[in-house]
C-alpha positions as CSV (number, residue, x, y, z in Angstrom):
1,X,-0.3,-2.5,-26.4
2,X,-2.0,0.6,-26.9
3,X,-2.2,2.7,-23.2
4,X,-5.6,3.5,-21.9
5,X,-6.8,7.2,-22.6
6,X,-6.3,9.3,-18.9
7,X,-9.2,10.6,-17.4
8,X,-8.4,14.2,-17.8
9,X,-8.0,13.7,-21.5
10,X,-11.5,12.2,-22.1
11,X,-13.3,14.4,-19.7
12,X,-11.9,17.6,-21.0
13,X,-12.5,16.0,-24.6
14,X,-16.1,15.1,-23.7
15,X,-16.6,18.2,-22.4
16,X,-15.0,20.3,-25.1
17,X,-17.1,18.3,-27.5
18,X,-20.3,19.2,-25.9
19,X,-19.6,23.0,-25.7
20,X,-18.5,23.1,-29.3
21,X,-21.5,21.3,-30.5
22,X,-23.6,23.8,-28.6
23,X,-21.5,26.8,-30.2
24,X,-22.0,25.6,-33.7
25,X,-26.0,24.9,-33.2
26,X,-26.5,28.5,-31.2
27,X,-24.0,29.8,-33.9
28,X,-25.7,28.6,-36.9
29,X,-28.8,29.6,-35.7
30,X,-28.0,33.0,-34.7
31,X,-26.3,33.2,-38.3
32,X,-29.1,31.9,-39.8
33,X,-32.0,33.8,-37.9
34,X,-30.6,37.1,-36.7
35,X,-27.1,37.8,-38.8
36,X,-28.6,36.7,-42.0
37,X,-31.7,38.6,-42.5
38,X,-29.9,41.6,-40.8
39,X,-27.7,41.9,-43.9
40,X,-30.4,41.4,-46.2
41,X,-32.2,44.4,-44.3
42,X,-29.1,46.6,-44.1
43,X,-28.4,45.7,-48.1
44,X,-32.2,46.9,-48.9
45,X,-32.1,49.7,-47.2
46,X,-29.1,51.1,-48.7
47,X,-30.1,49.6,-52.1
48,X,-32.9,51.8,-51.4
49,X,-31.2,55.3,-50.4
50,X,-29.0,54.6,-53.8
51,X,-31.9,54.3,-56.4
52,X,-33.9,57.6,-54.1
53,X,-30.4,59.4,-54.6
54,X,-30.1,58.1,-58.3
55,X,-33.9,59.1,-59.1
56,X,-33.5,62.9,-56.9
57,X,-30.7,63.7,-58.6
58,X,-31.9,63.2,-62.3
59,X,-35.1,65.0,-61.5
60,X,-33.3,68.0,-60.0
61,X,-32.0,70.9,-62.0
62,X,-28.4,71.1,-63.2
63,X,-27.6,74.1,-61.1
64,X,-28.6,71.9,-58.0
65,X,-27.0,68.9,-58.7
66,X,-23.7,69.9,-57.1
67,X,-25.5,70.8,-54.3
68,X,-27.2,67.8,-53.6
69,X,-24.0,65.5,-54.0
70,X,-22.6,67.9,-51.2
71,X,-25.2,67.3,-49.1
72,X,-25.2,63.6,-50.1
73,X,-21.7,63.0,-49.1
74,X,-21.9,65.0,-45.9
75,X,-24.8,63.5,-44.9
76,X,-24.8,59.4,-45.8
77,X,-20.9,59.4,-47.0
78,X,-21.7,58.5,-50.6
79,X,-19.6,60.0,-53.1
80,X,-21.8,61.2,-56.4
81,X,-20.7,61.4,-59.5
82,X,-22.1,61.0,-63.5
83,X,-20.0,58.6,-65.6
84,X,-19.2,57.2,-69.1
85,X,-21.1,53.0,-69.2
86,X,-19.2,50.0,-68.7
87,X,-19.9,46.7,-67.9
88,X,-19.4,43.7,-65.8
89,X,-18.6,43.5,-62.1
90,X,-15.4,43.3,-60.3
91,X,-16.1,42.1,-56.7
92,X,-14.9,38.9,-55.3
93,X,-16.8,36.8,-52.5
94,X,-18.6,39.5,-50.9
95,X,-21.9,38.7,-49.2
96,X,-22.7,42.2,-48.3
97,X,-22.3,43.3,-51.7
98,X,-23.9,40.3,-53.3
99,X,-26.9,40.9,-50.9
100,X,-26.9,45.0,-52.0
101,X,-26.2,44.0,-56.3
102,X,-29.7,41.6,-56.0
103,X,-31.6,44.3,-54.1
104,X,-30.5,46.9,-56.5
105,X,-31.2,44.6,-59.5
106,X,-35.0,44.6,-57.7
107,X,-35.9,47.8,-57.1
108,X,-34.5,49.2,-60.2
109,X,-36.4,48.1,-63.7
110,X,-36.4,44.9,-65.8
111,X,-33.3,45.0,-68.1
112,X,-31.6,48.0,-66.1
113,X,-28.5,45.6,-64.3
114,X,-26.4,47.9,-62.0
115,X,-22.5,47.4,-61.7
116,X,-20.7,47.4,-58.7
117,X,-16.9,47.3,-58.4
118,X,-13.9,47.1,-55.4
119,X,-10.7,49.8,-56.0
120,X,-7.2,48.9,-55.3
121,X,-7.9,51.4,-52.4
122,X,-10.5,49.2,-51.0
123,X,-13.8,51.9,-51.9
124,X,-16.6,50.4,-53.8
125,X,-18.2,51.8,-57.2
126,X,-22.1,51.2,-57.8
127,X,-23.0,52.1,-61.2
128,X,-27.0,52.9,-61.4
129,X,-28.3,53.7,-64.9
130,X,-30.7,56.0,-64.6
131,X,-33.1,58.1,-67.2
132,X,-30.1,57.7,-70.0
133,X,-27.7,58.9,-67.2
134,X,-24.6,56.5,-65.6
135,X,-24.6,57.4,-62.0
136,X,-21.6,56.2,-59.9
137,X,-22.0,55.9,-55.7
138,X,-18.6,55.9,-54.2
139,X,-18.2,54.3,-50.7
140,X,-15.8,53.0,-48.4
141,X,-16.1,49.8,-46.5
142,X,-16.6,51.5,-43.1
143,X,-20.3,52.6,-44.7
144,X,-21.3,48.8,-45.0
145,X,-22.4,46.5,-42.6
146,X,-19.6,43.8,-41.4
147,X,-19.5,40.3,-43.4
148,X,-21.8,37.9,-41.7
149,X,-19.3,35.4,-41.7
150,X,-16.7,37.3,-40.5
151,X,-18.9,37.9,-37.4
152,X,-19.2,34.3,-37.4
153,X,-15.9,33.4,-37.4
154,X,-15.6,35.4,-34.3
155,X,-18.1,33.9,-32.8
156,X,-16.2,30.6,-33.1
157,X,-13.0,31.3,-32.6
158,X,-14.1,33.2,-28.8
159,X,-16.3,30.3,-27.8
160,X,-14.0,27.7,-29.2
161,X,-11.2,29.3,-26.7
162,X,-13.5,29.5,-24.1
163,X,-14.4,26.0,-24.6
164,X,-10.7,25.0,-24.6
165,X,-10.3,27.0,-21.0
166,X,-13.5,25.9,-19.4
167,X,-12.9,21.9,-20.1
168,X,-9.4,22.4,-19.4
169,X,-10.5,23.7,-16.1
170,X,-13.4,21.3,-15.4
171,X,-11.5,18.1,-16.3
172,X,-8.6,19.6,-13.5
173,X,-11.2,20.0,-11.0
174,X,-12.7,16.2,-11.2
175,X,-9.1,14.7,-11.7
176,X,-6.7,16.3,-8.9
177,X,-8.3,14.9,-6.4
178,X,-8.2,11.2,-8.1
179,X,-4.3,12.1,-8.6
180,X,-4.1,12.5,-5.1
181,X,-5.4,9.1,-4.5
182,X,-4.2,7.2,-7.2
183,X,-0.5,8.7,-5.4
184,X,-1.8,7.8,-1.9
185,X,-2.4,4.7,-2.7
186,X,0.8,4.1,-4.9
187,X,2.8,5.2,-1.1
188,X,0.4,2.6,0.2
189,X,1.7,-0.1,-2.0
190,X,5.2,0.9,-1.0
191,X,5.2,0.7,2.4
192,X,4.1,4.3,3.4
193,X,1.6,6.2,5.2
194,X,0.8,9.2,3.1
195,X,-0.4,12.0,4.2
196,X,-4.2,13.4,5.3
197,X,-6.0,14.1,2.3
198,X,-8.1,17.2,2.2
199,X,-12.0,16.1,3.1
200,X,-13.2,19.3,1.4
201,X,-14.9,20.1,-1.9
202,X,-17.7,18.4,-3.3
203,X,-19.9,16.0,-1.6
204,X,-19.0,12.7,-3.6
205,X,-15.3,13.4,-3.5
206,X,-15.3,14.6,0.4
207,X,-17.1,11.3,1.1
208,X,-14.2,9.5,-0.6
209,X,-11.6,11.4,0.8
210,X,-12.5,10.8,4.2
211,X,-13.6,6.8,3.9
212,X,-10.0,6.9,2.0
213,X,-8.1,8.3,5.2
214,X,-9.9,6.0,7.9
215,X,-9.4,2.9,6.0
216,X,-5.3,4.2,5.7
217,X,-5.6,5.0,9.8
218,X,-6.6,1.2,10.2
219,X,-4.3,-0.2,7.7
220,X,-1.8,1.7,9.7
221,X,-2.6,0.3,12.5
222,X,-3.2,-3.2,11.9
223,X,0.2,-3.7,10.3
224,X,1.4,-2.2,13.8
225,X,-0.6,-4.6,15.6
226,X,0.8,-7.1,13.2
227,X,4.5,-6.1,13.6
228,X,3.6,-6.5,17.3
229,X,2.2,-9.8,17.5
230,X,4.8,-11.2,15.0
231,X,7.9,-10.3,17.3
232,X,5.8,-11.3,20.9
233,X,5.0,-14.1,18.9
234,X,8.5,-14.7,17.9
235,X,10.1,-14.2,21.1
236,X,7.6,-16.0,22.9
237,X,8.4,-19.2,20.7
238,X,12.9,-18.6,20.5
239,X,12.8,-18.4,24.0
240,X,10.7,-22.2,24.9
241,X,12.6,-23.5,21.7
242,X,16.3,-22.3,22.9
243,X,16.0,-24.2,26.1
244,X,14.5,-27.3,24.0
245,X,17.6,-27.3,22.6
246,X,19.8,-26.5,25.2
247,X,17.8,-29.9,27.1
248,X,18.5,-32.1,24.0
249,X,22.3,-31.0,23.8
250,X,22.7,-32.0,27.4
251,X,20.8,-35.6,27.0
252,X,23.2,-36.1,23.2
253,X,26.0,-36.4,26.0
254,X,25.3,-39.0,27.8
255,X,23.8,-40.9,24.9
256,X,23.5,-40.6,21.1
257,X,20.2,-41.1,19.3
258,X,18.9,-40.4,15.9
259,X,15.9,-39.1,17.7
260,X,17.8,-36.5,19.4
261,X,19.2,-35.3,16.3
262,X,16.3,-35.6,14.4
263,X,14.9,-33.2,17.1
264,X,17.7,-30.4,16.9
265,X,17.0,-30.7,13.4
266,X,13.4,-29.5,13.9
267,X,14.3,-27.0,16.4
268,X,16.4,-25.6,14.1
269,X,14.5,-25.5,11.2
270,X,12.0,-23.9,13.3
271,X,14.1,-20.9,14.1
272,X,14.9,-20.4,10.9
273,X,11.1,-20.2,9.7
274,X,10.7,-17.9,12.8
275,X,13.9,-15.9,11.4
276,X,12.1,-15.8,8.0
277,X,8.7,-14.6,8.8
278,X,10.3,-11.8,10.3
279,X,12.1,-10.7,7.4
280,X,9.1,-11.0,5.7
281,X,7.4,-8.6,7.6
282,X,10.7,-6.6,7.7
283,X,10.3,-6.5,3.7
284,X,7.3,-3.7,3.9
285,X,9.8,-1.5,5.3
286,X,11.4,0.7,3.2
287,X,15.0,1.5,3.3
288,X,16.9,4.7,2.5
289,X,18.4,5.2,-0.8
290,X,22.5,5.2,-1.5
291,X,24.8,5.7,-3.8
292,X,26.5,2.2,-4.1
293,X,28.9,0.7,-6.5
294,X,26.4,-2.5,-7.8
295,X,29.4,-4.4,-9.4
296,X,31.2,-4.4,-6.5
297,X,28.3,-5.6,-4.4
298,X,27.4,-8.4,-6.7
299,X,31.2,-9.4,-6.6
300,X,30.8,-9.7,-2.4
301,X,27.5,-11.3,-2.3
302,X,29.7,-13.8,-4.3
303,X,32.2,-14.5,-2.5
304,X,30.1,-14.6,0.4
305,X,27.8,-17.2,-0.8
306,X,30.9,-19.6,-2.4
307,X,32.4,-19.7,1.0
308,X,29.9,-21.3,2.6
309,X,28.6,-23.6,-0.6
310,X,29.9,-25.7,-3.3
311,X,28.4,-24.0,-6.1
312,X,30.1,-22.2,-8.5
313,X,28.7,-19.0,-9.6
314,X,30.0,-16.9,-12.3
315,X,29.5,-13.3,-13.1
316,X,28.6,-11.0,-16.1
317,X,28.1,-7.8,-16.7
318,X,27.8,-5.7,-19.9
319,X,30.0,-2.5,-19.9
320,X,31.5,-0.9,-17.4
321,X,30.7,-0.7,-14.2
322,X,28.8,1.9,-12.6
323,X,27.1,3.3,-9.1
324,X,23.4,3.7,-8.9
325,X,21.3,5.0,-6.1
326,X,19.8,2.3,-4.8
327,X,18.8,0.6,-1.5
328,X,22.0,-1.9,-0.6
329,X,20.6,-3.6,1.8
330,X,17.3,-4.8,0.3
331,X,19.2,-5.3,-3.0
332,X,22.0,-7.7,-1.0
333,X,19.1,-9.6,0.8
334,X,17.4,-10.2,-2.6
335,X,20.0,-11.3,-4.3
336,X,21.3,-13.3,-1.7
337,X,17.6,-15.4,-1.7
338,X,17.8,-15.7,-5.5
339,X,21.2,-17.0,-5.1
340,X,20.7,-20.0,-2.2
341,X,17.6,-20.7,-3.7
342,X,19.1,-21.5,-7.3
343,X,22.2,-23.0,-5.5
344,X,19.3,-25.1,-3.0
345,X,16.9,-26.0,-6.6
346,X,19.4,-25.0,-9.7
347,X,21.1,-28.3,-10.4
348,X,24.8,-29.1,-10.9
349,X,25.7,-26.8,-14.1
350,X,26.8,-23.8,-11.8
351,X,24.9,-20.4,-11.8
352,X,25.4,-17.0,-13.6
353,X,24.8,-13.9,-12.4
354,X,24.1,-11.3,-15.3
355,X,24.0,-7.4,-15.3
356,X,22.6,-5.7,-18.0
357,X,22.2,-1.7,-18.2
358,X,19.1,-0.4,-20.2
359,X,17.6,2.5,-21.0
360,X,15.4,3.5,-18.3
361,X,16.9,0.2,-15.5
362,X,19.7,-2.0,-14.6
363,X,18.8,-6.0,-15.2
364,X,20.4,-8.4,-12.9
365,X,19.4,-12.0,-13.6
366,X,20.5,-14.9,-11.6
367,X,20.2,-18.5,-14.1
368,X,20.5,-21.5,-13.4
369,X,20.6,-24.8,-15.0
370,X,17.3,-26.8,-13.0
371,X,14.3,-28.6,-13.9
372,X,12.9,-24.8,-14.6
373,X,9.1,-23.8,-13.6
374,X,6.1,-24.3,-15.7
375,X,4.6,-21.0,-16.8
376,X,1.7,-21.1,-15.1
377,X,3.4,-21.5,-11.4
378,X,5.6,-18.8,-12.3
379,X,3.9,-16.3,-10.3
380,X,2.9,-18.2,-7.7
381,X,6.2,-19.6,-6.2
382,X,6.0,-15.8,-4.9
383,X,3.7,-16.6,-2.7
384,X,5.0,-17.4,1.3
385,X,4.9,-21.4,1.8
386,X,4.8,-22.6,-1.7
387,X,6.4,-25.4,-2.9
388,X,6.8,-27.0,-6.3
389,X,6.6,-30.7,-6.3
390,X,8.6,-32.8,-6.6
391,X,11.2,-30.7,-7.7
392,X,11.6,-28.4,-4.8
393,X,10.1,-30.0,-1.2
394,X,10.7,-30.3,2.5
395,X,13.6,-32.5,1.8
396,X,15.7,-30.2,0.1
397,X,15.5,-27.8,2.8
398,X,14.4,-23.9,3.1
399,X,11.6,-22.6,4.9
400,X,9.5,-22.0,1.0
401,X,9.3,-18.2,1.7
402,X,13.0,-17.3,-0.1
403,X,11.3,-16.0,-3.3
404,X,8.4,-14.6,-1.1
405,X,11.1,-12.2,0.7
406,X,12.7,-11.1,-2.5
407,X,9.7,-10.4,-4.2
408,X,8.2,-8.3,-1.3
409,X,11.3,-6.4,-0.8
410,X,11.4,-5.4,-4.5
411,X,8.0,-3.9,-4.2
412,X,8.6,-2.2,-1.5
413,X,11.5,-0.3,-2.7
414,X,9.4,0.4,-6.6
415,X,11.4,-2.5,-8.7
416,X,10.1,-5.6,-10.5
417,X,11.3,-9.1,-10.1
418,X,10.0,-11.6,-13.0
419,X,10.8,-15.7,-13.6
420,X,11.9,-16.7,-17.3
421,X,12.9,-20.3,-18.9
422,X,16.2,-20.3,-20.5
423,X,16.8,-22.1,-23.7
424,X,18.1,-25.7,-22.9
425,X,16.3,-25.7,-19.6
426,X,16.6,-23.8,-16.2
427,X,15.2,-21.1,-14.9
428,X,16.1,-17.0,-15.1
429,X,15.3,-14.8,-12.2
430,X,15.3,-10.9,-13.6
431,X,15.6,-8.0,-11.0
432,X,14.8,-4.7,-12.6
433,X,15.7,-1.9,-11.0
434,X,14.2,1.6,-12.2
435,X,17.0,4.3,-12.5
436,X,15.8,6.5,-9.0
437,X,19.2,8.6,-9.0
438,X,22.5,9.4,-10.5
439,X,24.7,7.2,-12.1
440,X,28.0,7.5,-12.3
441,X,30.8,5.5,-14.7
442,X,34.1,4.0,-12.6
């Protein structure tokens, strides 16, 4: 799937678009309506001082002749001189001279064409015939006016860099400040309170800044309020139910009754939802980062979790091992939900535990061999209390937020946690976990 453009790309594109349009419109018209006919004017008047210089200086004397193209030279930089005929032009694409051969061609008379050539030396030769005499103008480039496209292409090129620099600029300006928010609100997602963010600048973006910080003061302090209530809540509940229980172990003394051990039962299946919920809210905490061998920890959790079940639970892992900065703790309490609740729901075949290295994350899947879970629920047995029916209910135990825990604790800490069927039935629970720090072969 193709990613969306970024915001700083299309505005500074939009914006760069709209400035160059603008340059090529004012430049073509100041081409067009200034540059343009300024040539043409330039090229007639010097058109004109040639054919005066040409018609002076075959009307003058011979003895003044050599004055004149003195004075000529000195005065207007045009080099004079008589010469044998010849024909054809030698000038390449130049509007300046183009403009200054057709002006010639009209001041001078029908069937008199004037020649104008370029030197290796870069002067130009105008050949006006003139009363049976072959005049020759020399001139250098620095005597004509500048190409009109070359003036052009200057325009351009400056207001196509300043383009470039003033939607680079402008697109900066409107986007920081959604940067800023988009990573507020990314720390927001993790758990965090991010920092103030500035309430200055322009009016629209002040406005948002500020609404932005009070509604992060009251989520701030309604999950304190909520931590609050949960563990007076909590306590408040333990402490009634402990001496329940404490009452009920001193009546199943004198007498036995499936009643009273129906009630223990409940009592503690009560605690243990208590327990849950507050890991649950636990989960939004986030935990500091170590460098942790993540074999080794699989290979505990293990052990752990065998001694105290009769499931057998095998382990795989592609190359060799390695340590990668992660949090252990959140990582051993996710693992260890995904594990009792594949042992609670995953059938008799046994479980695997894979770990797979990639690229850019470490994959650690935990299959089992169950009834599996249809697509479309796959997301929701994330959520706290659900329960698929009638493969996992109330009478297989488990307080139904297991999967609720695990996936709150891996987005606290930044990682992903994903359900997929395996061929021949079961279910695959995928843990990806981003590469945050070193890694280190062992």
């Amino acid at each position: 799937m193709k990613s969306p453009a970024s915001l700083f790309r299309r505005t500074a594109l939009t914006v760069a678009a709209g400035l160059l349009v603008f340059q090529l419109i004012s430049g073509a018209a100041i081409f067009f309506n200034l540059m343009l006919p300024l040539a043409h004017r330039s090229a007639d008047d010097f058109a004109a001082l040639l054919v005066l210089s040409a018609r002076t200086w075959v009307e003058l004397p011979p003895v003044t002749r050599t004055v004149f193209e003195a004075e000529l030279l000195a005065s207007h930089g045009l080099d004079l001189s008589e010469v044998e005929p010849s024909s054809g032009d030698e000038v390449g694409h130049h509007p300046y001279i183009n403009f200054l051969r057709s002006s010639l061609k009209t001041r001078l008379s029908t069937g008199n064409f004037p020649r104008v050539t370029e030197q290796p030396d870069g002067r130009f030769h105008a050949d006006i015939t003139m009363a049976d005499h072959v005049l020759r103008f020399s001139f250098s480039k620095d005597l004509i006016t500048p190409r009109p496209s070359l003036a052009l292409a200057w325009s351009l090129a400056a207001g196509l860099l300043v383009t470039l620099i003033i939607s680079g600029l402008l697109a900066r300006r409107i986007t920081a400040p959604i940067l800023r928010l988009t990573e507020a609100a990314r720390q927001i997602g993790a758990g965090k309170r991010p920092p103030q963010l500035p309430e200055s600048g322009e009016y629209e973006l002040a406005d948002l800044a500020r609404i932005f910080n009070h509604t992060v003061a009251q989520l701030a302090a309604r999950r304190e309020n909520q931590a609050t209530l949960l563990a007076g809540v909590s306590h408040d509940l333990r402490s009634p139910l402990a001496r329940l229980k404490m009452a009920l172990g001193m009546l199943a003394e004198e007498r036995t009754s499936p009643l009273l051990a129906r009630m223990e039962h409940d009592i503690d299946e009560m605690n243990a939802l208590i327990g849950a919920q507050l890991e649950l809210a636990r989960a939004q905490e986030p935990e500091t980062i170590q460098l942790i061998n993540i074999d080794a920890l699989i290979d505990d959790l293990i052990d752990a979790t065998q001694a105290n079940s009769l499931g057998r639970i095998e382990f795989r892992a592609d190359r060799q091992p390695c340590q990668v900065a992660v949090a252990p703790l959140a990582l051993k309490r996710i693992l260890g939900n995904l594990l009792n609740n594949a042992l609670r729901y995953g059938g008799q075949g046994g479980l695997m535990i894979a770990r797979r290295r990639c690229i850019d994350c470490i994959l650690i899947g935990v299959r089992d061999h169950g009834l599996g879970i249809p697509a479309e629920l796959r997301e929701a047995v994330f959520r706290p209390f659900f329960r698929l029916d009638p493969s996992r209910n109330r009478d297989t135990g488990g307080s139904g937020l297991g999967l609720a825990i695990a996936r709150q604790l891996a987005d606290t800490q930044g990682w992903r946690i994903a359900i997929k069927s395996r061929i021949g039935g079961g279910t695959s629970i995928w843990l990806a976990i981003p590469f945050s720090g070193a890694i280190k072969h062992v």
